[in-house]
mmCIF file as Biopython writes it, N, C-alpha, C and O atoms, coordinates in Angstrom:
data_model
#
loop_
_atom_site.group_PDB
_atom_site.id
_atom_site.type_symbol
_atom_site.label_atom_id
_atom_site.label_alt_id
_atom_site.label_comp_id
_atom_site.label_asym_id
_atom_site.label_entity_id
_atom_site.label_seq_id
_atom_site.pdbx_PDB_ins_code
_atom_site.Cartn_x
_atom_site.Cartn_y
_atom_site.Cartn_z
_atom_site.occupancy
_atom_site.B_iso_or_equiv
_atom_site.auth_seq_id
_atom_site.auth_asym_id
_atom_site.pdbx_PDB_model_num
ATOM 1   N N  . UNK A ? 1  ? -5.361  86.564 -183.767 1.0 0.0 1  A 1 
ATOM 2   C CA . UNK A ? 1  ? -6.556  86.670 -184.572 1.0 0.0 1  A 1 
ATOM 3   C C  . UNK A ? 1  ? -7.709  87.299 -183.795 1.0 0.0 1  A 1 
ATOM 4   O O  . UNK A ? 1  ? -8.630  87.881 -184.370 1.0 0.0 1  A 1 
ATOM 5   N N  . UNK A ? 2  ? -7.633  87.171 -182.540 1.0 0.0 2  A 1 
ATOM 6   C CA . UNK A ? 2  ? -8.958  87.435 -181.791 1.0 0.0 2  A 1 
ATOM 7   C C  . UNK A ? 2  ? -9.260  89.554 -181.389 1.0 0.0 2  A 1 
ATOM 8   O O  . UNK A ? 2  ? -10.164 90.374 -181.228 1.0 0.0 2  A 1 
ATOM 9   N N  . UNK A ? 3  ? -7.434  89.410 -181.428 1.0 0.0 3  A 1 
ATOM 10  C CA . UNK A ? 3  ? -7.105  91.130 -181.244 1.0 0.0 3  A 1 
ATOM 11  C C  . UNK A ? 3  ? -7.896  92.093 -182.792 1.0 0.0 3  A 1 
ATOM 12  O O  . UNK A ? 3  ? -8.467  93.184 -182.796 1.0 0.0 3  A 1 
ATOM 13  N N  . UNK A ? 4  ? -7.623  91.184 -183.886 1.0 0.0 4  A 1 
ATOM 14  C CA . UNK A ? 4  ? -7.724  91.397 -185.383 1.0 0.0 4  A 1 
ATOM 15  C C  . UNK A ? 4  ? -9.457  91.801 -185.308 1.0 0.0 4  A 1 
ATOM 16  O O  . UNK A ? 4  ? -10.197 92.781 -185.401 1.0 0.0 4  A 1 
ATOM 17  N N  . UNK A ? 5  ? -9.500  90.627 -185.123 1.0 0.0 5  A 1 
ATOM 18  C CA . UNK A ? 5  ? -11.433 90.215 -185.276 1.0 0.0 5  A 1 
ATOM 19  C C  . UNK A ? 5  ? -12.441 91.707 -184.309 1.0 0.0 5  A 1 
ATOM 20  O O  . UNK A ? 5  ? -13.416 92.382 -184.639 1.0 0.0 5  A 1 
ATOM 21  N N  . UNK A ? 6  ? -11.444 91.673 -182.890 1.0 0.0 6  A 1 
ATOM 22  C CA . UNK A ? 6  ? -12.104 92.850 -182.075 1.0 0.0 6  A 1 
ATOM 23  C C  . UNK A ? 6  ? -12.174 94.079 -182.475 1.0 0.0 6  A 1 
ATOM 24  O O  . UNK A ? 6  ? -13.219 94.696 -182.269 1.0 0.0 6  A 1 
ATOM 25  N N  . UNK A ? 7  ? -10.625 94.964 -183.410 1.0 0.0 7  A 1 
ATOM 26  C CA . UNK A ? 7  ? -10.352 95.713 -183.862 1.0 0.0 7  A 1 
ATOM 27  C C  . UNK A ? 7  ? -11.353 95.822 -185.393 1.0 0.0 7  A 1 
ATOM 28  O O  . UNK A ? 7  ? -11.175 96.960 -185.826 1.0 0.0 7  A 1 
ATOM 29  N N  . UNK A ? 8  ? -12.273 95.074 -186.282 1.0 0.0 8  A 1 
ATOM 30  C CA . UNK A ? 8  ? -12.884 94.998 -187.150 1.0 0.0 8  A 1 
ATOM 31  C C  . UNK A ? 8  ? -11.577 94.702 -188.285 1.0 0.0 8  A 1 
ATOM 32  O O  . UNK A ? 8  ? -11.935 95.295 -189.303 1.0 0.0 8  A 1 
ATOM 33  N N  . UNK A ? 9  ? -10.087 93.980 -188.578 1.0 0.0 9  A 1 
ATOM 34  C CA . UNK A ? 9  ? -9.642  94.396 -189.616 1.0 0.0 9  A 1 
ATOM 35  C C  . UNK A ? 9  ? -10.312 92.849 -190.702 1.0 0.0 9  A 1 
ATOM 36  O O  . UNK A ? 9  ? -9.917  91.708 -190.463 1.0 0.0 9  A 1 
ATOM 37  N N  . UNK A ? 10 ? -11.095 93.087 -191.570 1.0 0.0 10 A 1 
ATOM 38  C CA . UNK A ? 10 ? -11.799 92.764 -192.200 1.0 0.0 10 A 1 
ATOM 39  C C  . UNK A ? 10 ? -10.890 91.164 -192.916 1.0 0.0 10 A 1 
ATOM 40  O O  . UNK A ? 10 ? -11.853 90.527 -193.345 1.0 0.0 10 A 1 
ATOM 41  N N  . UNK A ? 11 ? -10.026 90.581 -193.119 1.0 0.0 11 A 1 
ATOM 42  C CA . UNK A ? 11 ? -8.963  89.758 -193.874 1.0 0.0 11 A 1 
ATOM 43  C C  . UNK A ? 11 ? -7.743  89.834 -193.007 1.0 0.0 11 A 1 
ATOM 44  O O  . UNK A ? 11 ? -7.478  90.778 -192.263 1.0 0.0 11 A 1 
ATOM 45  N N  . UNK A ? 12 ? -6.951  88.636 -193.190 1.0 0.0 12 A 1 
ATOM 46  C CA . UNK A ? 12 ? -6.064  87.863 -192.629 1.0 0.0 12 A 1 
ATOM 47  C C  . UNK A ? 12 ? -5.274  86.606 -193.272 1.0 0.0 12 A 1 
ATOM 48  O O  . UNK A ? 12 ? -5.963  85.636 -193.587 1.0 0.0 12 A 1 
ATOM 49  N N  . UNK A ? 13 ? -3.960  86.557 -193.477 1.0 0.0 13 A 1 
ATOM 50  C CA . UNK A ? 13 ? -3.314  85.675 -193.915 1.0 0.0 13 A 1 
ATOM 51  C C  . UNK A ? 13 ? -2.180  85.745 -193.119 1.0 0.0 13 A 1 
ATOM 52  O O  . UNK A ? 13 ? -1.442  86.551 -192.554 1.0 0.0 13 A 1 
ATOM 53  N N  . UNK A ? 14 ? -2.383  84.340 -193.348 1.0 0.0 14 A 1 
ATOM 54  C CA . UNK A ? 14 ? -1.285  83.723 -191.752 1.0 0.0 14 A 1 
ATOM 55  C C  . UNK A ? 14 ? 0.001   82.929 -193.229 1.0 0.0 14 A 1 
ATOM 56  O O  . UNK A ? 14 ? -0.353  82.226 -194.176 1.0 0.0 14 A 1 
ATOM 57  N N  . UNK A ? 15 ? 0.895   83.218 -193.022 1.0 0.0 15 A 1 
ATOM 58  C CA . UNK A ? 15 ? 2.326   82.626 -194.160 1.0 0.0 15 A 1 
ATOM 59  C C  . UNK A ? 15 ? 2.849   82.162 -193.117 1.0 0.0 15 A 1 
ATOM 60  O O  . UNK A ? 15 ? 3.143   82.689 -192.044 1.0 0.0 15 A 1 
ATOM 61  N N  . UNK A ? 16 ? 2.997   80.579 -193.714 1.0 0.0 16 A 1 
ATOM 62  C CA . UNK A ? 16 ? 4.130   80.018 -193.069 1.0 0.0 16 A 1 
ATOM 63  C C  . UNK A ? 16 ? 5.753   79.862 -193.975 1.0 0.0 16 A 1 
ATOM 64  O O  . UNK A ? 16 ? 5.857   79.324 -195.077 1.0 0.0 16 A 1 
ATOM 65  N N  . UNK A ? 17 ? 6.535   80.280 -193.437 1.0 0.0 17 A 1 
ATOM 66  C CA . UNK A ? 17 ? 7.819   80.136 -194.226 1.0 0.0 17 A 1 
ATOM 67  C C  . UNK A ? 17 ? 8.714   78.882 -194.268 1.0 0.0 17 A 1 
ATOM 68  O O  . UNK A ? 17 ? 9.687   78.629 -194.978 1.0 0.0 17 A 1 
ATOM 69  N N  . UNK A ? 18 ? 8.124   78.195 -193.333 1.0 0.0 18 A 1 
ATOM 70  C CA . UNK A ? 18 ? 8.655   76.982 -193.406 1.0 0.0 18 A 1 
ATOM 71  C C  . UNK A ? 18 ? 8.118   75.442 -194.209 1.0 0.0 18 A 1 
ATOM 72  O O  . UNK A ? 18 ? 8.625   74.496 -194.812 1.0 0.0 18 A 1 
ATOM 73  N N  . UNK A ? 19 ? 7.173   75.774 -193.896 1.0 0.0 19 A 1 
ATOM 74  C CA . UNK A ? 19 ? 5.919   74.677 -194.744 1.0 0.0 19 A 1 
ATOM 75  C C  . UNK A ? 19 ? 5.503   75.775 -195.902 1.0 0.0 19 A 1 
ATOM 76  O O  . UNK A ? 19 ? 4.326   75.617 -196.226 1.0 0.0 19 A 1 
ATOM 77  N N  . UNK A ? 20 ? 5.951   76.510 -196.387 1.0 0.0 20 A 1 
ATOM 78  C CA . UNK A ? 20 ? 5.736   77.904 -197.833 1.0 0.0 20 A 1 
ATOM 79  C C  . UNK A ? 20 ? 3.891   77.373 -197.867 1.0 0.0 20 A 1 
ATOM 80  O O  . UNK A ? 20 ? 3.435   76.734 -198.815 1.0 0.0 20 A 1 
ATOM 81  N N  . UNK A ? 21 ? 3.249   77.695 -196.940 1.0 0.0 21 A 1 
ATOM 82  C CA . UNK A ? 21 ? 1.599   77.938 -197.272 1.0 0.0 21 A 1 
ATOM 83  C C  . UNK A ? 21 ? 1.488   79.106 -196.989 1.0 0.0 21 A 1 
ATOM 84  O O  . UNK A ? 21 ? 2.422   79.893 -196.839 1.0 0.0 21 A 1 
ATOM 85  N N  . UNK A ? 22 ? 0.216   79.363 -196.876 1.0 0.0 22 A 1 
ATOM 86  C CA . UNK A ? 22 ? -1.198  80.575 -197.510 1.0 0.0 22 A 1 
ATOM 87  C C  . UNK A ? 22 ? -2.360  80.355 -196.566 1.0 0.0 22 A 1 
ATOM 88  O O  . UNK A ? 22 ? -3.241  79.680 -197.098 1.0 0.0 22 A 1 
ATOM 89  N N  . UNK A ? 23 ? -2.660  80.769 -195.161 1.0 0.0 23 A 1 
ATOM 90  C CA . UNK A ? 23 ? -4.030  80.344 -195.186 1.0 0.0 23 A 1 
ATOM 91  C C  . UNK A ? 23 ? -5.030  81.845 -195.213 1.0 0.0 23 A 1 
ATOM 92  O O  . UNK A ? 23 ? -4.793  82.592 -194.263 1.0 0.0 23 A 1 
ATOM 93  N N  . UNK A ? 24 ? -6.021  82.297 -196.126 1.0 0.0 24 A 1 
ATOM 94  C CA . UNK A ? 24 ? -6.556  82.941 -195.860 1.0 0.0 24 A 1 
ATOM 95  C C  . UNK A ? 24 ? -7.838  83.254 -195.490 1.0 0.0 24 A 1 
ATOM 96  O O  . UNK A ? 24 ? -8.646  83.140 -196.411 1.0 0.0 24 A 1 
ATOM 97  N N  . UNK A ? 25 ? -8.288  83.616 -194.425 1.0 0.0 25 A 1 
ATOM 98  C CA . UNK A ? 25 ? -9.229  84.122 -193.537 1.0 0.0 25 A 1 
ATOM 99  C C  . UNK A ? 25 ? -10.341 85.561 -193.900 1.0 0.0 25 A 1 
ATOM 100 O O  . UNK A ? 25 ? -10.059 86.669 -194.354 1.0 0.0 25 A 1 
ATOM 101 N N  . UNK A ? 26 ? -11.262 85.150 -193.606 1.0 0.0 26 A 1 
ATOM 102 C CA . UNK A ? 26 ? -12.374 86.482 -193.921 1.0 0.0 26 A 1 
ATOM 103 C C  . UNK A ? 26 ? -12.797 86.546 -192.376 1.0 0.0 26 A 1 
ATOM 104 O O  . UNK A ? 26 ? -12.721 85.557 -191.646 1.0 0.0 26 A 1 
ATOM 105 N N  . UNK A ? 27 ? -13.229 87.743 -191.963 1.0 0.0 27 A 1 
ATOM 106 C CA . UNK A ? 27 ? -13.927 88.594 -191.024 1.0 0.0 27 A 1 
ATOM 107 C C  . UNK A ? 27 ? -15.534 88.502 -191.525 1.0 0.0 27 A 1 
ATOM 108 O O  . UNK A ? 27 ? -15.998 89.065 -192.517 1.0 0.0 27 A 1 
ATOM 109 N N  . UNK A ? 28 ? -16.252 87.647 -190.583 1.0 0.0 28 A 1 
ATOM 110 C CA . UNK A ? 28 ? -17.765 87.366 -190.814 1.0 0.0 28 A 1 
ATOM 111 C C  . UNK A ? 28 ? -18.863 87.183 -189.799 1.0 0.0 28 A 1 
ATOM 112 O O  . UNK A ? 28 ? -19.360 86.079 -189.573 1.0 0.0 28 A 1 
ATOM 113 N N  . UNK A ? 29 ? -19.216 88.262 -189.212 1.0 0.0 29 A 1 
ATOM 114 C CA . UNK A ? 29 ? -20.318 87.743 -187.965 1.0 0.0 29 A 1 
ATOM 115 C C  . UNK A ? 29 ? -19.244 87.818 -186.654 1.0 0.0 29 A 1 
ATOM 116 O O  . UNK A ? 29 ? -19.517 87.190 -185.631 1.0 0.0 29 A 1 
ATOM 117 N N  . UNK A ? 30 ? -17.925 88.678 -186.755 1.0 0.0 30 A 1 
ATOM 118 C CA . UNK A ? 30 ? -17.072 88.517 -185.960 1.0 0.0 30 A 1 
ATOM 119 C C  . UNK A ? 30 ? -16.331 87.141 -185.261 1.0 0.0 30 A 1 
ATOM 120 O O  . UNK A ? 30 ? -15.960 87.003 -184.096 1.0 0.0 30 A 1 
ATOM 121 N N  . UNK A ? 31 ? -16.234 85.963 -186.647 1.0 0.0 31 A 1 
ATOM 122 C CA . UNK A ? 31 ? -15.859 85.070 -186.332 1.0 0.0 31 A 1 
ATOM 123 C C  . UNK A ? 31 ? -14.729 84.865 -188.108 1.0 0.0 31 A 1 
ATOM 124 O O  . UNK A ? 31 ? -15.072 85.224 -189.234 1.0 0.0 31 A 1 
ATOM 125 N N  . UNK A ? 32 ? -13.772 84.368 -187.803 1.0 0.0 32 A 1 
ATOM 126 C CA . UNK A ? 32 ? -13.044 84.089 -189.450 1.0 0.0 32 A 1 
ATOM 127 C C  . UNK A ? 32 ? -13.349 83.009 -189.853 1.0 0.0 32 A 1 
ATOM 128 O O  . UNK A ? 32 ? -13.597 82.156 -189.002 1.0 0.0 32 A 1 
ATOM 129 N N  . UNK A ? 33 ? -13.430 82.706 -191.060 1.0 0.0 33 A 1 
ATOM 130 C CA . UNK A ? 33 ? -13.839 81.972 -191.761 1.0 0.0 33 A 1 
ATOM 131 C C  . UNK A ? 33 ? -12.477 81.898 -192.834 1.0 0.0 33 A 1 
ATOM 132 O O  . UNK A ? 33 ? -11.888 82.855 -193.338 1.0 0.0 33 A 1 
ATOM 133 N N  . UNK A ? 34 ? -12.194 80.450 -193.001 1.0 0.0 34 A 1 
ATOM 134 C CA . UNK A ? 34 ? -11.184 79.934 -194.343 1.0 0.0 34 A 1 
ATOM 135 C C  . UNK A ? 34 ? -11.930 80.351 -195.616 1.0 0.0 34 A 1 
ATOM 136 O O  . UNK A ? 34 ? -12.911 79.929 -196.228 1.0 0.0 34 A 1 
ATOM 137 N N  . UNK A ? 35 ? -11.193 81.199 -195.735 1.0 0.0 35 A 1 
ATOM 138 C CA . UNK A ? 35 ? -11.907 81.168 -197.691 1.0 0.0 35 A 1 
ATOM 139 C C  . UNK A ? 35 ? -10.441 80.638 -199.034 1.0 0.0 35 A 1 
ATOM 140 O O  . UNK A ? 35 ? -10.466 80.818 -200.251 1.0 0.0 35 A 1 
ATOM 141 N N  . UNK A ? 36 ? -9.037  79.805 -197.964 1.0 0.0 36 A 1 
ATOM 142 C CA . UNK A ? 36 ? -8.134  79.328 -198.693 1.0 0.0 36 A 1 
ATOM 143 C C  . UNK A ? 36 ? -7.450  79.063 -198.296 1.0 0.0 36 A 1 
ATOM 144 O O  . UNK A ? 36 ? -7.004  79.749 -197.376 1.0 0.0 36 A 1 
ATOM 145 N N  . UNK A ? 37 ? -6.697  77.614 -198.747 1.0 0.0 37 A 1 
ATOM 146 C CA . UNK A ? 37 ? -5.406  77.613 -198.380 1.0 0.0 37 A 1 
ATOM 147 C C  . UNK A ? 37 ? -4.773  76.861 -199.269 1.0 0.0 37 A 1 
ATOM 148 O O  . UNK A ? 37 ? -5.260  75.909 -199.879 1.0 0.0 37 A 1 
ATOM 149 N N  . UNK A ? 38 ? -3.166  77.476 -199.390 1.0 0.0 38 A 1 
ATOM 150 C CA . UNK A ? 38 ? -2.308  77.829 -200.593 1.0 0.0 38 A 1 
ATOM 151 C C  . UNK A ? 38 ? -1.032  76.820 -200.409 1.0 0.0 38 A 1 
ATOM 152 O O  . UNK A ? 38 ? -0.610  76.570 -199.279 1.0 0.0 38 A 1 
ATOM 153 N N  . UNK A ? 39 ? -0.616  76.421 -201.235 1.0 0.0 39 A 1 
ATOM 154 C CA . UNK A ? 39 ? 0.652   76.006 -200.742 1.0 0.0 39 A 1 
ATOM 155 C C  . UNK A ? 39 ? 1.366   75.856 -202.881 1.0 0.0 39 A 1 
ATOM 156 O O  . UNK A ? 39 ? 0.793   76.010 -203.960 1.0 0.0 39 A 1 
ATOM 157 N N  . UNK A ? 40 ? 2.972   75.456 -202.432 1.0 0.0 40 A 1 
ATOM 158 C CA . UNK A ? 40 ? 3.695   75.004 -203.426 1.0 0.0 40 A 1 
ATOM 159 C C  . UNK A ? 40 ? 3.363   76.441 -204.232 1.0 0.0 40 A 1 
ATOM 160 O O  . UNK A ? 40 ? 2.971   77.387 -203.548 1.0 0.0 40 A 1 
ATOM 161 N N  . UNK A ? 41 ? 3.550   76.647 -206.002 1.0 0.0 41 A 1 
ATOM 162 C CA . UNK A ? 41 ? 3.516   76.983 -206.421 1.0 0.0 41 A 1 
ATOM 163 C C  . UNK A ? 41 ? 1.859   77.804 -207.240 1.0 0.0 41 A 1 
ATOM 164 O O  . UNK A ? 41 ? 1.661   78.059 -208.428 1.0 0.0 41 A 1 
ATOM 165 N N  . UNK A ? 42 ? 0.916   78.027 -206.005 1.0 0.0 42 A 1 
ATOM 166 C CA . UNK A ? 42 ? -0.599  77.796 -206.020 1.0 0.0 42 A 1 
ATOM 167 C C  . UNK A ? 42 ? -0.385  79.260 -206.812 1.0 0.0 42 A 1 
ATOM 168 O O  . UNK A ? 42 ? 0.437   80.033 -206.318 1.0 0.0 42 A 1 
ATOM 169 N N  . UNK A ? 43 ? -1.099  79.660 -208.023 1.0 0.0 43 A 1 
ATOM 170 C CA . UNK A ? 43 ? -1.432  81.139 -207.889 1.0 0.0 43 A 1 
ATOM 171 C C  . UNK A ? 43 ? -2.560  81.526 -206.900 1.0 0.0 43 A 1 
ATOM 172 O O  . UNK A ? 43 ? -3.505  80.882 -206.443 1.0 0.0 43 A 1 
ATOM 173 N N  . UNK A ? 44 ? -2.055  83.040 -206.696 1.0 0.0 44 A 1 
ATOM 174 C CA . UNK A ? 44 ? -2.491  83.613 -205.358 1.0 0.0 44 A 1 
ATOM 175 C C  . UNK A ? 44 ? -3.421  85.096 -205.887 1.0 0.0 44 A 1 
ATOM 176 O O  . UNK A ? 44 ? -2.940  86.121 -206.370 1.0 0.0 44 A 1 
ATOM 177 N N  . UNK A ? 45 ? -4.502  84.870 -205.678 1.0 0.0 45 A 1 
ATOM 178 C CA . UNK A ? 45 ? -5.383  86.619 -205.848 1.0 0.0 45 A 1 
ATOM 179 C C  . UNK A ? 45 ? -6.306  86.023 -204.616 1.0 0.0 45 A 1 
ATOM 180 O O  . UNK A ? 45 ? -6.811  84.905 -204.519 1.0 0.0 45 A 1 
ATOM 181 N N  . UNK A ? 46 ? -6.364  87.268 -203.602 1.0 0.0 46 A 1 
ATOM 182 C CA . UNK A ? 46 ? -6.795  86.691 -202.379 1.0 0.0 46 A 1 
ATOM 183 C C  . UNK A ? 46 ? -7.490  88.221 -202.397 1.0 0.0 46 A 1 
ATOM 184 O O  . UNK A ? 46 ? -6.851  89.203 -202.773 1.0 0.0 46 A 1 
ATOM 185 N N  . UNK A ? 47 ? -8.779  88.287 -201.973 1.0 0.0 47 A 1 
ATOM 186 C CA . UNK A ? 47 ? -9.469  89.588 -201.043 1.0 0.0 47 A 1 
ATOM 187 C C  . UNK A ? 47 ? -8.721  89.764 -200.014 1.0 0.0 47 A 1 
ATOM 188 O O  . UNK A ? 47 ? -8.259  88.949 -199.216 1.0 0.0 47 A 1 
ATOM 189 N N  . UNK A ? 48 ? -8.629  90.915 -200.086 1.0 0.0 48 A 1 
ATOM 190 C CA . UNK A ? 48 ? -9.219  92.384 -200.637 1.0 0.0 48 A 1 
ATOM 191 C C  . UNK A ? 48 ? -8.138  92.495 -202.006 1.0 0.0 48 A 1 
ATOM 192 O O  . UNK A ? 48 ? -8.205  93.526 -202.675 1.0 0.0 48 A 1 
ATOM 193 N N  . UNK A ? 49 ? -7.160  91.430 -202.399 1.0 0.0 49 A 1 
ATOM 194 C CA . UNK A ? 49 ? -6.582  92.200 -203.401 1.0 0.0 49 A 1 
ATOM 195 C C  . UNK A ? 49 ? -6.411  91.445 -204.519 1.0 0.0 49 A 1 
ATOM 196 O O  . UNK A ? 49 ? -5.457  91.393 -205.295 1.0 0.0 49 A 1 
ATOM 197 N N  . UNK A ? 50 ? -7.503  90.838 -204.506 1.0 0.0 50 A 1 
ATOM 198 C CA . UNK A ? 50 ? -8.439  89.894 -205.768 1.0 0.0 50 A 1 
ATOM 199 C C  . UNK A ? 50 ? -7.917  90.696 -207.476 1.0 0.0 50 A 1 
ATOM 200 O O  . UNK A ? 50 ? -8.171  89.937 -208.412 1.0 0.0 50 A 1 
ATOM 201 N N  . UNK A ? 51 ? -7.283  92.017 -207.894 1.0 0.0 51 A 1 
ATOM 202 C CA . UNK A ? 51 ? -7.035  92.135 -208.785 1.0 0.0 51 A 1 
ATOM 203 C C  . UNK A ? 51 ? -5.553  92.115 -208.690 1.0 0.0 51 A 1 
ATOM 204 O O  . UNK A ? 51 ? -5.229  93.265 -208.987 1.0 0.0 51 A 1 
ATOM 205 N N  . UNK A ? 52 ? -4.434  91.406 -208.428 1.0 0.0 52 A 1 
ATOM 206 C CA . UNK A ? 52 ? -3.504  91.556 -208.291 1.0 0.0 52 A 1 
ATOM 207 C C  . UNK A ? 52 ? -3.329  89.945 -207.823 1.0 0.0 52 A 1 
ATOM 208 O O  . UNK A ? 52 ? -3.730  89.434 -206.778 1.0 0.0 52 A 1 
ATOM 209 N N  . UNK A ? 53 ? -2.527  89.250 -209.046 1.0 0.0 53 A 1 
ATOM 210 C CA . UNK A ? 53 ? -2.118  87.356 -209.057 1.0 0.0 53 A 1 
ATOM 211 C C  . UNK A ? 53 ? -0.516  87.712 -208.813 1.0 0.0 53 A 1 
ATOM 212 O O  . UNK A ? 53 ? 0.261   88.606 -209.152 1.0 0.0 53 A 1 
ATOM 213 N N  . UNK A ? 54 ? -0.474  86.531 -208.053 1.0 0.0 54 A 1 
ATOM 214 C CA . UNK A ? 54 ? 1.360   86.050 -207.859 1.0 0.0 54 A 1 
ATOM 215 C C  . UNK A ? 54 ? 1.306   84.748 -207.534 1.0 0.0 54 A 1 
ATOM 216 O O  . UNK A ? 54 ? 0.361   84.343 -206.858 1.0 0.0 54 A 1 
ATOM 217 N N  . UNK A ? 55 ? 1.882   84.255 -207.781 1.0 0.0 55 A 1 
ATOM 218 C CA . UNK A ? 55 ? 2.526   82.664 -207.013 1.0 0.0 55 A 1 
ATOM 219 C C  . UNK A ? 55 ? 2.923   82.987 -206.300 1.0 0.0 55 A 1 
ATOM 220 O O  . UNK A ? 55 ? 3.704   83.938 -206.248 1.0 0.0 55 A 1 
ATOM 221 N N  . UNK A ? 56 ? 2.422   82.109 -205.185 1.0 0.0 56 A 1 
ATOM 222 C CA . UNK A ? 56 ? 2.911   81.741 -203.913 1.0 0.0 56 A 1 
ATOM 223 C C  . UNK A ? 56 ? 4.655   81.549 -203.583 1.0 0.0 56 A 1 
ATOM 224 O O  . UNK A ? 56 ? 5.213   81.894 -202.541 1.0 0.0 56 A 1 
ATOM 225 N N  . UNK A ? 57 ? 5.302   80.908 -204.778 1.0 0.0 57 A 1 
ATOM 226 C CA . UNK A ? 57 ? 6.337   80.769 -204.343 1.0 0.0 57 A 1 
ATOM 227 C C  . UNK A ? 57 ? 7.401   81.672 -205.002 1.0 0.0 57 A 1 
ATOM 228 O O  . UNK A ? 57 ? 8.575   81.465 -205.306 1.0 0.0 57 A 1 
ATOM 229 N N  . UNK A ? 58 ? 6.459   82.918 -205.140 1.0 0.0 58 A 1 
ATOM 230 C CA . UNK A ? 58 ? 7.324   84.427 -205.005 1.0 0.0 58 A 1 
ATOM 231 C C  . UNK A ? 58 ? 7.726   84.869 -203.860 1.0 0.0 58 A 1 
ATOM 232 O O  . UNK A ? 58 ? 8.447   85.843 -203.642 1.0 0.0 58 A 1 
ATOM 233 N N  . UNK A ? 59 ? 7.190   84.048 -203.027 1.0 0.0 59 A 1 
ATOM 234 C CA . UNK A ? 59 ? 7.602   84.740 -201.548 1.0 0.0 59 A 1 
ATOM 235 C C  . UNK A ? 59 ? 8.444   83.833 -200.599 1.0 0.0 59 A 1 
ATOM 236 O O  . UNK A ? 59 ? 8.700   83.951 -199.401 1.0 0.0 59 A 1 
ATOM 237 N N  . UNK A ? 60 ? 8.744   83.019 -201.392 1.0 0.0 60 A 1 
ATOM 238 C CA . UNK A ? 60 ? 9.884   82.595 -200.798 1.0 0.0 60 A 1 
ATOM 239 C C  . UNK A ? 60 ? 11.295  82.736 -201.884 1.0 0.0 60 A 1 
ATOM 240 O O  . UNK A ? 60 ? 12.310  82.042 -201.827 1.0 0.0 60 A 1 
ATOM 241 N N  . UNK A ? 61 ? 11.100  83.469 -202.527 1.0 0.0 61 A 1 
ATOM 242 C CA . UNK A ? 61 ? 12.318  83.283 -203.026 1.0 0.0 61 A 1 
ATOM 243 C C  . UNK A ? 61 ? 13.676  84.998 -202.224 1.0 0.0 61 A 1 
ATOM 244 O O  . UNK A ? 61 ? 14.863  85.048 -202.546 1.0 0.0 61 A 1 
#
């Protein structure tokens, strides 16, 4: 995250495949900030791609 944050890439989501969560992260003041976290069958529209929904547990299948 710290390589991410230096480089400016603005968003970040960390998937775990084992525990099937979501945590997603914003780029703010060069520090991240939680703006979510997902788990089970959560629907998912996350910035930057806030027009585009899926369930979460599309990605584990």
């Amino acid at each position: 995250m710290p390589i991410y944050a230096e480089l400016g890439v603005g968003y970040l989501w960390l998937i775990d495949p084992v525990l099937q969560t979501l945590e997603a992260y914003e780029l703010r003041d060069r520090h991240w900030l939680l703006t979510g976290s997902y788990a089970d069958d959560d629907p998912i529209a996350i910035a930057p791609f806030t027009e585009h929904t899926f369930s979460l547990s599309d990605l584990w299948e």
